[in-house]
N, C-alpha and C positions, 0 to 999 in steps of 0.2 A: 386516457382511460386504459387501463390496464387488464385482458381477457382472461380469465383464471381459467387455467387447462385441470381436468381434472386425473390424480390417478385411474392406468386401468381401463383406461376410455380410447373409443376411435380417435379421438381429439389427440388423445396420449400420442399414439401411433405415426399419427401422421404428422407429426413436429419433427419427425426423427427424421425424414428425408428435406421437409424444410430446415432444419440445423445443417444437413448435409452441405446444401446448399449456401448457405451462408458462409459455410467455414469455406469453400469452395469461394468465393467472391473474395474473401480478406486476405484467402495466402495466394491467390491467382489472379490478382484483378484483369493482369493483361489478356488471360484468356479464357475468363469468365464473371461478365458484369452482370451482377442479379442484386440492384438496390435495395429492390421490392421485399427478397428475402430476410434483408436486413429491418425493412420497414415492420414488417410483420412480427420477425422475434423481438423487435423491442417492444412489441405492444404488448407483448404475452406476460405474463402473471406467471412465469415457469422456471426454473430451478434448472438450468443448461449444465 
């Protein structure tokens, strides 16, 4: 199931530092493993 984030919203907001994090895991994994962040923006309904 897929979470729809909506424009505009705190929801909006606070994806911005979970992206951060993500992109942080895929170009560093050596010296930053956060799956979870991974797990979470594939669930999102969001437009990266």
């Amino acid at each position: 199931m897929k979470y729809h984030i909506e424009k505009n919203t705190v929801q909006e907001t606070l994806v911005i530092p979970l992206f951060g994090r993500l992109v942080c895991f895929e170009r560093f994994p050596e010296l930053f493993s956060d799956p979870e962040a991974k797990r979470i923006c594939d669930s999102l309904d969001y437009d990266f």
